[in-house]
C-alpha positions, -999 to +999 in steps of 0.1 A: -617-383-678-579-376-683-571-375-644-598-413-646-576-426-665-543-417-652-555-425-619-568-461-631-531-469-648-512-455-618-534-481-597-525-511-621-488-500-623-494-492-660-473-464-681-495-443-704-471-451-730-477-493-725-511-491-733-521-502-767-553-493-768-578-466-751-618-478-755-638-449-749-680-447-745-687-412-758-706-403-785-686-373-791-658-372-814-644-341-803-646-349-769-630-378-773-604-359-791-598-334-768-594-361-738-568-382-763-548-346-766-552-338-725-534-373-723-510-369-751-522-404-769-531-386-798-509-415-819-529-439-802-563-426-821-590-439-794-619-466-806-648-444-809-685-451-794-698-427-821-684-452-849-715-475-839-743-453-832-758-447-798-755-482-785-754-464-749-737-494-722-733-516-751-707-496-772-675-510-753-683-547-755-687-539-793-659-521-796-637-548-777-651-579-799-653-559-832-621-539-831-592-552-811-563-574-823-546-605-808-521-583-804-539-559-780-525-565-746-531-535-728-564-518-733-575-489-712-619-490-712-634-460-699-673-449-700-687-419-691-722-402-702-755-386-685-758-373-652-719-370-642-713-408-644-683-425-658-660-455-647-627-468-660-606-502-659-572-514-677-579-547-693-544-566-694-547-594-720-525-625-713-516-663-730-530-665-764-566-654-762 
């Protein structure tokens, strides 16, 4: 998931350090830990899936309406579960919404 990410900022011209927020889909706290300390966001403490149960694709939408600021500009959404699947985007929030 680290080398997702990276690759998914590199592609959107996005420094690791710009991103305000990382949304990650994994039930897992440690793993979710250990991919925030691969990335060295560990300041930048991830909004956990595990936080709402197993709400499986719906976790991020949750997570995104329940948890992020008007503030949040940059937001870096990343899923990843059964069977070797996973995708990631960077959500850049512009204007006032």
């Amino acid at each position: 998931m680290p080398a997702s990410i990276r690759r998914a900022l590199a592609m959107n011209g996005v420094r690791i350090e710009d991103v305000d927020h990382f949304v990650l889909h994994q039930g897992s706290k440690y793993i979710v830990d250990t991919i925030s300390r691969r990335l060295g966001v560990t300041g930048k403490a991830p909004f956990l899936a595990s936080h709402y149960g197993n709400t499986v694709s719906s976790s991020i939408p949750i997570i995104l309406t329940d948890s992020l600021t008007a503030s949040s500009r940059i937001i870096v959404v990343s899923g990843f579960g059964v069977g070797l699947s996973w995708a990631t985007t960077v959500l850049q929030r512009t204007g006032n919404a």
